[in-house]
Phi, psi and omega in degrees: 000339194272320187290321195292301162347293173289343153272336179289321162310324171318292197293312169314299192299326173321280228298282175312327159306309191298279221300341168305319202289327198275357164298316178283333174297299205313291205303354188286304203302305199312293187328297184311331176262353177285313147301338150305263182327324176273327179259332177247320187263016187036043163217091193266151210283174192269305202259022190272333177285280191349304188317318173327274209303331178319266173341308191262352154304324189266355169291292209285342170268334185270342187242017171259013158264005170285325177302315186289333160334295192241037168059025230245317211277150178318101181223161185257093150228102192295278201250355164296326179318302196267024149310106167351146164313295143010273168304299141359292186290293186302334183274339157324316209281329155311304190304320158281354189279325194232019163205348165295308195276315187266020153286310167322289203292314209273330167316289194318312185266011148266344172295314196288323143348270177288305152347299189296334179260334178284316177307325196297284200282024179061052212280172171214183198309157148244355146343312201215163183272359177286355178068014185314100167328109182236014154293337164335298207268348143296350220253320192283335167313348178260330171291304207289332169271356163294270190317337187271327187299309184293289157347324174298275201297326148308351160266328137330304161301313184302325180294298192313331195286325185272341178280324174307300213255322205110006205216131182279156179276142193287140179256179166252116160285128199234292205216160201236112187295133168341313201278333172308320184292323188261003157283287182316354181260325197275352171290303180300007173061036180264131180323115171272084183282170195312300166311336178095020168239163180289135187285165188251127177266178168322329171279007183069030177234141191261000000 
């Protein structure tokens, strides 16, 4: 039941991340035209900054329980690494109890706050003369911090499950860093070439 708990989170967090993720597409496009306009017809929009921050805030706020999900975030592990599992577990597990969750929570209710008076009174940009609505993108500060809370206790459950067993339990993985790749292909003892793909042997198999 518990593991199920912890993949079903898993699987919420995927789901909402991939769909977020069309947030760096929409601004790559917005940006591109934005610079069409401003550099070849010289008549540049009202609304590209906003539009920017708008996008990569709800990119950055709806996908870091995705990030957290699949362990992504930035940590100093120097000397956590050569660490027992265990140990390991237990100090995540401190860490989220006195410095995660009450960082979070502390998201939450003022983000939802502030979110809640901005929707109430329509507020919009002040940046630009388009007038662009950016209570939406207060409004996802308290959700994005829901999910990173649920995303939490589910990292949570996984340290007790590694203080139990000895073994952190396997997340689910969609994409795979290069360096990962290229330690497991040179562990199977395969020619690693210079570009970071496996040289092709004589027999034409990599």
């Amino acid at each position: 039941m518990v593991r199920k708990f912890i993949y079903g989170v898993d699987e919420l967090s995927r789901t909402i991340g991939h769909a977020f993720s069309w947030s760096a597409t929409i601004l790559m496009a917005g940006t591109c035209y934005e610079v069409f306009m401003r550099y070849v017809l010289n008549d540049p929009t009202s609304w590209a900054f906003d539009f920017s921050y708008i996008c990569y805030g709800a990119l950055f706020y709806m996908a870091g329980a995705y990030a957290l999900s699949r362990g992504s975030h930035v940590r100093c592990d120097v000397f956590y690494r050569l660490i027992p599992v265990r140990r390991q577990a237990a100090i995540d597990l401190v860490l989220y109890v006195f410095f995660f969750f009450p960082g979070i929570i502390a998201l939450m209710s003022s983000g939802w706050a502030d979110g809640y008076n901005a929707m109430k009174i329509g507020e919009v940009s002040v940046n630009s003369p388009a007038g662009v609505p950016i209570w939406p993108m207060k409004l996802l500060v308290p959700f994005g911090a829901g999910l990173l809370a649920l995303q939490g206790s589910a990292e949570m459950l996984r340290c007790v499950i590694c203080l139990r067993e000895g073994a952190w339990p396997p997340r689910l993985h969609d994409v795979e860093e290069l360096e990962q790749q290229l330690i497991e292909r040179h562990a199977r003892g395969e020619d690693v070439g210079p570009a970071g793909s496996a040289a092709v042997s004589p027999g034409g198999r990599t």
